[in-house]
Structure formats: C-alpha cells, structure tokens
BALOVO-604053 format. One record per residue (C-alpha): residue number from 1; residue in three letters; chain; x, y, z. Coordinates in steps of 0.2 Angstrom, whole numbers, plus 5000, padded with zeros to 4 digits. Example, Ala and Ser with C-alpha at 12.3 -4.5 7.8 and 13.67 -1.06 7.14 Angstrom:
BALOVO-604053
1/ala/A/5062/4978/5039
2/ser/A/5068/4995/5036
//
This chain:
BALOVO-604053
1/unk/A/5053/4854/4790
2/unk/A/5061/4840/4802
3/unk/A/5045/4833/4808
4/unk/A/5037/4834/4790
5/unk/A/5052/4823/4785
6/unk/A/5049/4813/4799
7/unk/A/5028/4811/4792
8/unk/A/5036/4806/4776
9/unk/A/5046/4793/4781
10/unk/A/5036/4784/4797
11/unk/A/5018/4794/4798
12/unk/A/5015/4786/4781
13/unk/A/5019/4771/4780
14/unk/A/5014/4769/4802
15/unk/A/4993/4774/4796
16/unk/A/4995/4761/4781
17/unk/A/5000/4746/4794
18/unk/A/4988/4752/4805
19/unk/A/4975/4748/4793
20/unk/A/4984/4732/4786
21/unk/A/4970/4726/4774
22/unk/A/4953/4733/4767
23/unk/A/4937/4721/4770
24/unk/A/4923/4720/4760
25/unk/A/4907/4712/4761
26/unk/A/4911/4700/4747
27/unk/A/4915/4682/4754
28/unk/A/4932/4676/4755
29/unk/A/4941/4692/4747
30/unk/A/4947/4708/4755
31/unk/A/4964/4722/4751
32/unk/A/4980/4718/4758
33/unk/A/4990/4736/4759
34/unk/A/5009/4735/4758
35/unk/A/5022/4747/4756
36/unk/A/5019/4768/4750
37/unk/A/5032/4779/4744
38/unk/A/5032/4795/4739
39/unk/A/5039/4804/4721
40/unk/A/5044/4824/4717
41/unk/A/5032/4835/4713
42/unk/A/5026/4834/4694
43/unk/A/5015/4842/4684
44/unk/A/5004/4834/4669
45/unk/A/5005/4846/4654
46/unk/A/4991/4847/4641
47/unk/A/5000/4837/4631
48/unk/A/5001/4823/4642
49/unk/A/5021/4825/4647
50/unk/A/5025/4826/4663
51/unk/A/5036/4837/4670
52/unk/A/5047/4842/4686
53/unk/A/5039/4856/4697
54/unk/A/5048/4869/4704
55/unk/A/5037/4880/4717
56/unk/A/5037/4894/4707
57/unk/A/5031/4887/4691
58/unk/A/5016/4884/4703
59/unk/A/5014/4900/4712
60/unk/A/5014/4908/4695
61/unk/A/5002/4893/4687
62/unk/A/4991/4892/4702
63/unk/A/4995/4875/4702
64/unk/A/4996/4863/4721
65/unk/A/5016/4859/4724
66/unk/A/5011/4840/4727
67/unk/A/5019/4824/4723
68/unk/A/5010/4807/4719
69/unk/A/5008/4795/4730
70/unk/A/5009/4776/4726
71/unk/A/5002/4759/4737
72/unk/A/5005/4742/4735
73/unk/A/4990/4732/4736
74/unk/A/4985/4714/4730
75/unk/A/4966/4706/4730
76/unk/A/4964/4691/4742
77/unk/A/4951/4681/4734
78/unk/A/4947/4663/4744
79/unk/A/4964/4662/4750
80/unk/A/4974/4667/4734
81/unk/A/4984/4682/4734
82/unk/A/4985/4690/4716
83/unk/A/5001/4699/4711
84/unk/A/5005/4715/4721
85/unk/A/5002/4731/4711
86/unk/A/5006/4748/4713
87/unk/A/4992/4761/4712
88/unk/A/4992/4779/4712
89/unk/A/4981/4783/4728
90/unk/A/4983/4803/4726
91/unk/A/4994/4819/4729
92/unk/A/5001/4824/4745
93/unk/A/5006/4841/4746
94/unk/A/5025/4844/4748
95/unk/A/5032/4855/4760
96/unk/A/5044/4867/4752
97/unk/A/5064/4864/4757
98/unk/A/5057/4845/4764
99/unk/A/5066/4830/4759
100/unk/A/5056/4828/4744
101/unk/A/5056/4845/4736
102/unk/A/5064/4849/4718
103/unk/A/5072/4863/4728
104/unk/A/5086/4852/4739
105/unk/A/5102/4851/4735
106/unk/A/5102/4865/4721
107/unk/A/5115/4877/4722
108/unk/A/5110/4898/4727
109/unk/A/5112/4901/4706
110/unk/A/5100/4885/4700
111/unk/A/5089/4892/4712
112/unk/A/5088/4910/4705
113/unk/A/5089/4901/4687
114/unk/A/5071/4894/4695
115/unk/A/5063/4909/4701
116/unk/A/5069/4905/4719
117/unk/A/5075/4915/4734
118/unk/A/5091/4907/4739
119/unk/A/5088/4914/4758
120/unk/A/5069/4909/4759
121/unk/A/5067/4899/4773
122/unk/A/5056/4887/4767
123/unk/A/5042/4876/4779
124/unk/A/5028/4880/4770
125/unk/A/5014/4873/4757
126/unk/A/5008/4879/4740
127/unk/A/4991/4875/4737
128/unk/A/4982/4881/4720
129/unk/A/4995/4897/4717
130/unk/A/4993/4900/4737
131/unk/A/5006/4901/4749
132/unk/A/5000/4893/4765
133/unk/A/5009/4890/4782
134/unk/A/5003/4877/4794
135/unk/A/5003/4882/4811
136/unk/A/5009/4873/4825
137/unk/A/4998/4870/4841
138/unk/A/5000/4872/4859
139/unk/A/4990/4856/4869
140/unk/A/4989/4846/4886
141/unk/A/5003/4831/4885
142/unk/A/4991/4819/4882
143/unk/A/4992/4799/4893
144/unk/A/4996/4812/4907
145/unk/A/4989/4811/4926
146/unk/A/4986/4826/4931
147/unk/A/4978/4834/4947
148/unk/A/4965/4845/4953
149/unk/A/4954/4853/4964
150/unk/A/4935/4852/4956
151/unk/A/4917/4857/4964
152/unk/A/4902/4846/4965
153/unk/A/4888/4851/4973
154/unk/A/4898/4864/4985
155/unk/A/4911/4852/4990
156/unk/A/4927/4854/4985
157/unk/A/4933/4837/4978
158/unk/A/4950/4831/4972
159/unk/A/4951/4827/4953
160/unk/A/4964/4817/4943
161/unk/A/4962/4817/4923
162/unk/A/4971/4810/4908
163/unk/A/4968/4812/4890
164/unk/A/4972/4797/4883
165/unk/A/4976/4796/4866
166/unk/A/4980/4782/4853
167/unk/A/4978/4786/4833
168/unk/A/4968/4799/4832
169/unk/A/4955/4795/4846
170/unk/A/4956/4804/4862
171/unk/A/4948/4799/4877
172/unk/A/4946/4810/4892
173/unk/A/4946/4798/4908
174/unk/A/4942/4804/4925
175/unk/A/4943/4798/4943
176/unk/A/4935/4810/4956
177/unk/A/4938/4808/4976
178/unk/A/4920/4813/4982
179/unk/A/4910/4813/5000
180/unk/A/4918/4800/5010
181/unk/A/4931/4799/5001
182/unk/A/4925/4789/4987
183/unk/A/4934/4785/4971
184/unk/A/4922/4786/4955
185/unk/A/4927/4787/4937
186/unk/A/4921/4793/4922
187/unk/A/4925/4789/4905
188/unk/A/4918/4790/4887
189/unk/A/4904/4780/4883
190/unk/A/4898/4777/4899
191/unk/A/4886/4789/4908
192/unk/A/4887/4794/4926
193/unk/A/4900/4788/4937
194/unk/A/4907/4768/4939
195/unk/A/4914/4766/4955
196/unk/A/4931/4764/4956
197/unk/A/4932/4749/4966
198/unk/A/4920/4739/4954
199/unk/A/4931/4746/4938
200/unk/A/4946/4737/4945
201/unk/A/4938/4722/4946
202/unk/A/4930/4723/4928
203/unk/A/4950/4725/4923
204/unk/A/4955/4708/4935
205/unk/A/4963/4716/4952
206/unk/A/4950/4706/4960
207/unk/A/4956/4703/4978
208/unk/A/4955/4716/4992
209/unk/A/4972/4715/4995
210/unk/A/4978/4715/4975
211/unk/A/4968/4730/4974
212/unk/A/4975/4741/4991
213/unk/A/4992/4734/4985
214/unk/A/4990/4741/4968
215/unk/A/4985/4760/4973
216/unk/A/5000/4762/4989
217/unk/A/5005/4754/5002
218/unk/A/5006/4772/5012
219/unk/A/4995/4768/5028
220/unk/A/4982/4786/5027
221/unk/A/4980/4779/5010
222/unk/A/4977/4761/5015
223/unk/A/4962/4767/5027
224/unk/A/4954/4777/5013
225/unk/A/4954/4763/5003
226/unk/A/4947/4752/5016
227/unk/A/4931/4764/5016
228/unk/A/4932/4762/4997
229/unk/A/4931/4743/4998
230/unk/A/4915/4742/5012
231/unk/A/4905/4751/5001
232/unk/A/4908/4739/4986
233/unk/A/4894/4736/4975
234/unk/A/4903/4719/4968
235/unk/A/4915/4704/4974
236/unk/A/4918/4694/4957
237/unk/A/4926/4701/4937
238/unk/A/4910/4695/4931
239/unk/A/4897/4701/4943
240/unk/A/4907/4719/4939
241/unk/A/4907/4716/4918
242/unk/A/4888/4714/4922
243/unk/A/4887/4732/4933
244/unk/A/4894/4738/4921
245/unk/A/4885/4733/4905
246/unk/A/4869/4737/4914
247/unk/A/4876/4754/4914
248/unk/A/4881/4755/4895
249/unk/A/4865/4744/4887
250/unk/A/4853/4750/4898
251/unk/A/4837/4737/4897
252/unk/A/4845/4726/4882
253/unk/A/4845/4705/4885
254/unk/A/4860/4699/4897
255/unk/A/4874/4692/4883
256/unk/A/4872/4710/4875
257/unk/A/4876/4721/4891
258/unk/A/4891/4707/4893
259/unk/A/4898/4709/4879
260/unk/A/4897/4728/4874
261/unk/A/4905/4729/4895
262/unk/A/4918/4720/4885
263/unk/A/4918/4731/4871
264/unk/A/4919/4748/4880
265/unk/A/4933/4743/4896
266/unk/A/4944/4737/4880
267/unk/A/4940/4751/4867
268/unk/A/4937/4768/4879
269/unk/A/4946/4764/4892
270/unk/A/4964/4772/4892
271/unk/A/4966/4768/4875
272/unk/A/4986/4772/4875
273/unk/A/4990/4756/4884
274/unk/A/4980/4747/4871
275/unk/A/4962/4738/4867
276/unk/A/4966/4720/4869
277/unk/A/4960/4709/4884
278/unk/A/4978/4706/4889
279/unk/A/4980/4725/4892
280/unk/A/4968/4726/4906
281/unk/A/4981/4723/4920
282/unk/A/4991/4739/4912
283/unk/A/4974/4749/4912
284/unk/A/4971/4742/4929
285/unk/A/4989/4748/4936
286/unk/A/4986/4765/4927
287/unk/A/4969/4769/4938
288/unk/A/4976/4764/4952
289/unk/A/4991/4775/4949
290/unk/A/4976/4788/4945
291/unk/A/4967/4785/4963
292/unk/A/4985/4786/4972
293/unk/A/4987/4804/4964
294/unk/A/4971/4809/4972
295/unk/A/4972/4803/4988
296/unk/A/4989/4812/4991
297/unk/A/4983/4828/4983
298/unk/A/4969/4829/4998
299/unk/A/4982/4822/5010
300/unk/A/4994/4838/5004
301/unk/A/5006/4828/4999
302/unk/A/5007/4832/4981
303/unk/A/5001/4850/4975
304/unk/A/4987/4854/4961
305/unk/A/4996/4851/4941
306/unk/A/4998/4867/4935
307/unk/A/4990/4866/4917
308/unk/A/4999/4882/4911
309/unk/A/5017/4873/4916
310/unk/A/5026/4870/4900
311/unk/A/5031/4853/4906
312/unk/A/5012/4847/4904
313/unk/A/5013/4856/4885
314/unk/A/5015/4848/4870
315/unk/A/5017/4857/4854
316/unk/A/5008/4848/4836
317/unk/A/5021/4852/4820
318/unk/A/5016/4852/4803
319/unk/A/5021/4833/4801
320/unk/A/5010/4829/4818
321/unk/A/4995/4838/4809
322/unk/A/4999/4830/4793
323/unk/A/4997/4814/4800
324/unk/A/4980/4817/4807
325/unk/A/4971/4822/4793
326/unk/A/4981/4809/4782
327/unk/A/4973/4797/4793
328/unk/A/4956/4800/4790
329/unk/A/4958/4806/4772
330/unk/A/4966/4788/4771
331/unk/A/4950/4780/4780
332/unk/A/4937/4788/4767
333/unk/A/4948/4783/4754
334/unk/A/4948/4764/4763
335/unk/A/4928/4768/4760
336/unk/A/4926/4770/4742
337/unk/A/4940/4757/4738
338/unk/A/4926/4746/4748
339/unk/A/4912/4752/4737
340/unk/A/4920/4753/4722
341/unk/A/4928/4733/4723
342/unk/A/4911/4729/4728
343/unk/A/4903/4736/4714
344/unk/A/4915/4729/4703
345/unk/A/4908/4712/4708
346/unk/A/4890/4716/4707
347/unk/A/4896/4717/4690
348/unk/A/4906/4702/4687
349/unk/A/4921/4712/4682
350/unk/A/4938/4710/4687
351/unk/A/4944/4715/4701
352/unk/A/4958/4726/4699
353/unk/A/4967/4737/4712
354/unk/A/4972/4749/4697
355/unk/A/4955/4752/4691
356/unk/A/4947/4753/4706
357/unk/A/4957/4768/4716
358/unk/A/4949/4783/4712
359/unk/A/4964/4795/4715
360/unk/A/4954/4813/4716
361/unk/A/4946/4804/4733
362/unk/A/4962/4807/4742
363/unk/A/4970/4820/4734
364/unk/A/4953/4831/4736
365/unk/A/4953/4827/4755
366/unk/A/4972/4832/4758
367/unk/A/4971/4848/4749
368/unk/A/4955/4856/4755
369/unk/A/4959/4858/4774
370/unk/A/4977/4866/4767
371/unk/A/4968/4877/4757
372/unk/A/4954/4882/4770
373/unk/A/4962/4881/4787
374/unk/A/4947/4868/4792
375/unk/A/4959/4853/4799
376/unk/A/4951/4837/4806
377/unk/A/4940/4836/4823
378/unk/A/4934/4854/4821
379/unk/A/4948/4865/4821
380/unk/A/4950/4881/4812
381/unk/A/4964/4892/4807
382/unk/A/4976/4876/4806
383/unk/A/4982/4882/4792
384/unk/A/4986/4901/4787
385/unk/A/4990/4913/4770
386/unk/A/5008/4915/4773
387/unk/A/5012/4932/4778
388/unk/A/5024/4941/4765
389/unk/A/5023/4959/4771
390/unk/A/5043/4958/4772
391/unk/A/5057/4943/4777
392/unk/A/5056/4945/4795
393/unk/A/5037/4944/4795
394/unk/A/5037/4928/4785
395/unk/A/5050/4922/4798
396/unk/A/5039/4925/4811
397/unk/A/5023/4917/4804
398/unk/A/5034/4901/4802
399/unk/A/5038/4901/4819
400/unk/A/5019/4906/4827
401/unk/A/5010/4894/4841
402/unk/A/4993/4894/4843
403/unk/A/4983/4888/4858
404/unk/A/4967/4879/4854
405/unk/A/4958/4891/4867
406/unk/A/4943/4901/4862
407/unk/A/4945/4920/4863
408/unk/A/4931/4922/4867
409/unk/A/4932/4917/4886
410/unk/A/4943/4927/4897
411/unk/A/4957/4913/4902
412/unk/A/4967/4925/4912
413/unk/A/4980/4910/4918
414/unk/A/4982/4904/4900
415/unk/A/4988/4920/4892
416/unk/A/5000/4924/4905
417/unk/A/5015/4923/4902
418/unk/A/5022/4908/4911
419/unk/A/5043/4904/4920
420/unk/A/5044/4890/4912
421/unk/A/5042/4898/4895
422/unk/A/5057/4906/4897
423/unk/A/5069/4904/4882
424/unk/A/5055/4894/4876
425/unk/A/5041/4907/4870
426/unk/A/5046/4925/4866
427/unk/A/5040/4935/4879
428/unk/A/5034/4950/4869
429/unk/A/5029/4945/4852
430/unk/A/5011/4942/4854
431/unk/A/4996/4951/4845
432/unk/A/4984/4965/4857
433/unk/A/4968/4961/4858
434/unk/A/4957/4947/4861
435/unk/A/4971/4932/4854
436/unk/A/4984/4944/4867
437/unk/A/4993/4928/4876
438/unk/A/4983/4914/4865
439/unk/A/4996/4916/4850
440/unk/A/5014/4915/4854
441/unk/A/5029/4915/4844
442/unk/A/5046/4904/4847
443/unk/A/5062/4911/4856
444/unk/A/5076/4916/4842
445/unk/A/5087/4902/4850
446/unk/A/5073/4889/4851
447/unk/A/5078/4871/4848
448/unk/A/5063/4858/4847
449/unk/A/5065/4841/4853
450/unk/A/5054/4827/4846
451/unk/A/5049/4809/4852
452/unk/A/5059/4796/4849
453/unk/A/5055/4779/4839
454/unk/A/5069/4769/4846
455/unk/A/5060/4759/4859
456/unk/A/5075/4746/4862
457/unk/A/5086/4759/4871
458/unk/A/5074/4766/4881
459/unk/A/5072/4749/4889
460/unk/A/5088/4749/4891
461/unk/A/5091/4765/4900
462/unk/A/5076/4761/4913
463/unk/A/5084/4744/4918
464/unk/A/5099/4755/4920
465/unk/A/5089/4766/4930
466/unk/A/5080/4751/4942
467/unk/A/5064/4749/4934
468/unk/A/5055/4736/4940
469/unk/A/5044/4725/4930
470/unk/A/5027/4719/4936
471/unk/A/5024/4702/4929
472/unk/A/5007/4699/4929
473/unk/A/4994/4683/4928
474/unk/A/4984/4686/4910
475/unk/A/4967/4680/4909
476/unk/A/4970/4676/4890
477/unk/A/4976/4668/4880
478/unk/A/4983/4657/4894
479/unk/A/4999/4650/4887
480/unk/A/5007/4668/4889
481/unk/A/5013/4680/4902
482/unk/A/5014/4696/4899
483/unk/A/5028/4709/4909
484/unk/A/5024/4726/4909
485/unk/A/5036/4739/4914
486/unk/A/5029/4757/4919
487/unk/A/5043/4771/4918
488/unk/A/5043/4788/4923
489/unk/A/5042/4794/4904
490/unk/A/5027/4784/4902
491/unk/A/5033/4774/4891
492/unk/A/5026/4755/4894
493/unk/A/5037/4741/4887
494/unk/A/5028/4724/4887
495/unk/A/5035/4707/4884
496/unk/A/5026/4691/4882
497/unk/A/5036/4674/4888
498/unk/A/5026/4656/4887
499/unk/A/5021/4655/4905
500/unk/A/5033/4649/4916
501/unk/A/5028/4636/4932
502/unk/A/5022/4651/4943
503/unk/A/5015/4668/4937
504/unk/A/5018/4679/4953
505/unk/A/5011/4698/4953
506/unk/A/5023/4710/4959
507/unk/A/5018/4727/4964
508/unk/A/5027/4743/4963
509/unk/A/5037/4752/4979
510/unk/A/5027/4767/4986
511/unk/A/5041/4779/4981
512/unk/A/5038/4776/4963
513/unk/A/5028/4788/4952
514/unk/A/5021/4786/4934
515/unk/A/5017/4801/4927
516/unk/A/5011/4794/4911
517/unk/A/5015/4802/4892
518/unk/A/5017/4793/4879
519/unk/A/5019/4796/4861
520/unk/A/5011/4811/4853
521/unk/A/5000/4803/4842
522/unk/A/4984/4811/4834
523/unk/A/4971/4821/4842
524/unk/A/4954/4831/4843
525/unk/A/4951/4847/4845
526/unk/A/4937/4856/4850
527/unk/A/4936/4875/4851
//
C-alpha cells in the first residue's frame, strides 16, 4: 500500500515531466503537460449522476474500482501558449486501503454499513467484479557491478556485468577479461566486442596515463593495463568515435557512422548516469571501475558476486509495477494525442486539448494487463485472482514474491534457500513442484525499506563520510564544469559551476570501491 501511495504522489507526476511536451508534425505547435492529480473512485450511473464507490458496490456490479485521472495541458502554437486546461486523460485503478480509497478513515461500523470487512487487509485491485493481487518481484539490483567467471572458447574468463537501467530501459553492459588479458565490452546495439581501451577514448579518457589512473593505481593491475594499451587499435576521441561507428553503421557514408557513434555511446551506454555528451566522463569512470573489478577477480583479490545474495536482490511492489506500465500506457496515449491534434488540423478545426484526449486510450491500457496478468516487457502472472480460500490464505497471497525464473530450467542455486534470506523470506512456505524455491513468501516480522527521494542529505552524509569529488574537464558546452561524486551507494551527485581558471582531473584512491545501484526505476523482463 506504501509504495502504491508513493506511485500516486511521485510515479505520476515523475513519467509526466519525463515527457514534458507532446510534438507533432504541425509547424510551430506542440502539447506542453503540467500537473496530474488523481480523484476517488466514482461511478457514472445511467442516469448520468455520478456517484462515490465503495469496493463492494463494485464486486457485486462487476464494475473496475478506478478513479479519474486529470492533466493539465495547453496548445503552443507559433510561440503562444493558450490557457491551461484540464482534461480527463483516463481511469487508474485504485488500490483498496491506499490513500485515495472511499474506505480510509471510516470507522469498523461505516465499513460494515458498506459491505466491508473491517479486518480485510487491503493491497489489492478490483478489476470488472474481480479481485486481483499484483504480485511483487524478485530481480538483480540493477546499475550494479557484479562479477564472474565465464567460458569462451574453453578458457575460463573473468566477467563484470551491470544492468543498467533508466526509465524503463534496461541495458545489459558487459566487460570481459580475455586471452592476454584483454578487456572487451559489450553493450546493446552494438555487435561483437569494442575494445575496452578504444571505448574509453570514444568517452574522452584519452591519455595513457588518464586512462591506467582511471582503472587503479595497484601495480599487477598497471601491468595488465600496459598490455591493454600496446594493442590499442586507436590514439585520438575521434579516430575511436570513427571505430566505432564503423561498427554500428556498417558500410553507410562517414558523417552517418559519426553520428549514430554519438548516438549509441550517449543512448546505450550505462544509461543510469545519463545520455548527455557531459555525462561521458561519469560513464568513463564507471567502465573503468568495471575493468578494475575484473582484474582483481583474476588476481583473487575479490571473490565471484554471488547472484543468489539478497544484497544483489531487489524486490518490484505494486507502486514499482504500476509505474512501469503507466509509462508506456502514457506513451501510447502521447501517440494518439499526436494523431488526433494532427487530424484536427488537417481539418481546420480548433485545436482543443478537451476534444482531442480520447480517455478509453489510457483507461483500456491500464486495466487489461490487471485483469490478464500480462504486464509490460513480456511478463506473465504479474498479476493474480486473489486467493480467498480463507483469511490466512488471502494474507499470504498478499505477501507472495515471485522470481522471474523460468520453471522450466533446473536453477538449483536459485531455489535454494539462501543465509541471507533469513528473517527475510519464510523458510518453509513455498509451493512443491516445479515453482518449489521460484515463489517465496515474506517472514511474519518483515519490514521493507524503500529508496529514498531526498538527494540533498545524501550528499550530505557522503561529505561526511570523505567522498571525494572528481572534477572533471567537459568537452561541452565549455563555459561549464561538471563535479561528479561517486559513493558507495551508487548514488552520483553532479554539480555544474561556470569553469573556474583551471579544470584539474582528480582520480579516485585505490582503496575506494563503487558498487553502483541506483534508483529502482522501471525494467524488462524476459522469461
């Protein structure tokens, strides 16, 4: 219930400044988006009143326990901003007992009065009549390095991976130490492997000695990095941008290659730390951080990550899902709003954001998935027909966790029972057969913590704690310098000043570790 709360007042409003504004291809005129709220539940009788509803008028009308959804959005047309209207963009289904339920704050009788168990717990969604439980799910901490042993071609090779994710996207980025102990990495949207060496240099660690800096100063590592550096296909950024691009527009004219180079380091490439040109030095840092990881996992100083360690677990609630498939149901909506203004002008009618918002668009696109279990990026089973056998088995659907394993593979490691999930995970309550292991259930006594939104005294504790910045030259825009600040959270706090006389790079002390892992925003799944 917490973290739908939490969707209802950031996740909204967070995926409508994402988007900001609507364009269209008609000249001089797009949709500026401003603020969303949220109303109760209501219902629209026959007769055309509208009325509050309560869950059980729902369960026994086999209505959705939704409440409307309202945007404020104005037409900018050559420059000219019309008045800021407020359209009804749809109907979010309302968890029951959330902040925005009829249900809150009535007393044990009012509830009865309305057909309610004062002692149900609540958490839950009621979509057409049907009681339906959104499951939470078991992941790998996404913008976190973590280690292995691999096999190519026979050899055993060391391997560092981070799923880096940002809105939605994820982006699986890989750095591999092969034969001769050379780095290569691999990321979306690129085939094969890029040298490691020439990827730094794409980001701007151009030098030899910036670059050695950058990964350690430990002296075993400094000599693997020397072997790195002699086989070096490249010396200069741009003759590495032009490797590159030859790699990801194969036989297309120079400028193009250049550019979509651009396109891919800024977009594919870790995009936790963010797809601007001034964010390359961060990205750069972050592989170098990567490429020390693997280096000390073959010089056994740091063991394998153990996938299974609930440390390197994160668990997506209700509100985290929510988000996820309001995001794209929002997108398609973005769509038609497109087409339909669009049309509107082919026609030399008005344009109006009232007329124009087709609210079923949305409403349809939030609902389905609830009712079917078939979230966003493939996933099935998100969402379940609550189990009301009796009150103890509709407490522990509540509290069910499902891993996004398939049960059809073995996965021995993953369905044991792991220390770390003590007072966690309960260790008995799981089903027989093939889910044995892959659905867990919380501990009676669990508390869940959630991330936190207040950046400001998180900076404060890291200067607290010695965190030092790395102020950094920026290729552009030149009037600014950028200080990044990596923490052992993952958390990267960045502050522009207008440059100062002398830029200097500082590089991190060898004793410091950056195990990356940032906020848990959206994700893919595949099963």
């Amino acid at each position: 219930i917490d973290s739908f709360n939490k969707f209802i007042d950031y996740g909204l409003q967070k995926i409508i400044d994402e988007q900001k504004i609507i364009e269209t291809d008609i000249e001089d005129t797009y949709l500026k988006l401003g603020k969303i709220r949220v109303e109760h539940p209501v219902v629209k009788e026959a007769d055309g009143a509208i009325e509050k509803l309560y869950p059980n008028e729902g369960r026994l009308r086999n209505l959705s326990y939704s409440g409307p959804l309202y945007l404020e959005m104005s037409v900018v047309k050559d420059g000219v901003e019309s008045e800021a209207m407020e359209a009804k963009i749809g109907q979010l289904p309302i968890m029951i007992k959330s902040k925005i339920c009829n249900l809150l704050g009535l007393s044990e009788a009012e509830k009865v009065r309305y057909g309610e168990d004062p002692l149900d717990p609540g958490g839950y969604f009621i979509i057409g009549g049907t009681e339906r439980v959104v499951m939470t799910l078991e992941d790998l901490a996404p913008n976190k390095i973590l280690v292995e042993y691999g096999e190519r071609y026979g050899d055993s090779i060391e391997v560092a991976k981070v799923f880096s994710q940002k809105r939605g996207y994820r982006a699986l980025v890989i750095v591999e130490r092969g034969r001769k102990s050379l780095l290569e990495v691999s990321f979306p949207s690129i085939s094969g492997r890029v040298y490691f060496i020439t990827l730094m240099r794409s980001l701007g660690i151009v030098t030899d000695e910036d670059i050695v800096n950058a990964v350690s100063s430990d002296p075993e590592i400094v000599k693997f990095m020397l072997e790195n550096l002699e086989e070096a296909e490249v010396e200069t950024q741009e003759e590495a941008i032009e490797k590159i691009g030859a790699r990801v527009a194969a036989g297309q004219a120079k400028e193009y290659q250049i550019k979509r180079a651009n396109y891919v380091i800024d977009r594919y490439l870790f995009p936790h730390l963010g797809n601007d040109m001034r964010d390359r030095i961060s990205k750069a840092h972050f592989l170098a951080r990567m490429a020390e990881s693997c280096f000390e996992l073959a010089l056994g100083k740091r063991s394998e990550d153990d996938k299974d360690h609930y440390a390197n677990k994160r668990l997506k609630l209700a509100g985290d899902l929510m988000e996820d498939l309001f995001r794209v149901s929002f997108n398609r909506l973005a769509r038609d709003i497109k087409y339909q203004l669009e049309r509107a002008n082919m026609r030399n009618r008005e344009l109006n954001v009232a007329t124009i918002v087709r609210a079923d668009v949305l409403t349809d696109r939030l609902q389905h998935p609830l009712a079917t279990g078939n979230w966003v990026g493939g996933r099935t089973g998100v969402s379940q027909l609550l189990d009301r056998n009796d009150y103890i088995s509709t407490l522990s659907h509540l509290r069910r966790v499902i891993s996004p394993l398939s049960r059809a593979q073995p996965h021995f490691e993953a369905r044991d029972l792991h220390a770390t999930q003590w007072g966690r995970l309960c260790p008995s309550e799981t089903p027989e057969g093939p889910n044995c292991g892959l659905v867990k259930n919380f501990a009676e006594m669990v508390e869940l913590s959630t991330g936190t939104e207040d950046i400001e005294s998180m900076k404060k504790i890291l200067y607290d704690l010695n965190v030092e910045k790395v102020v950094v030259k920026v290729p552009e825009p030149p009037a600014k310098v950028k200080e990044i600040l990596f923490d052992e959270f993952g958390e990267e706090i960045v502050e522009e000043y207008e440059e100062t006389p002398e830029a200097e790079t500082k590089y991190k002390d060898d004793d410091f570790y950056d195990y990356s892992d940032m906020d848990d925003s959206g994700s893919m799944y595949s099963d």
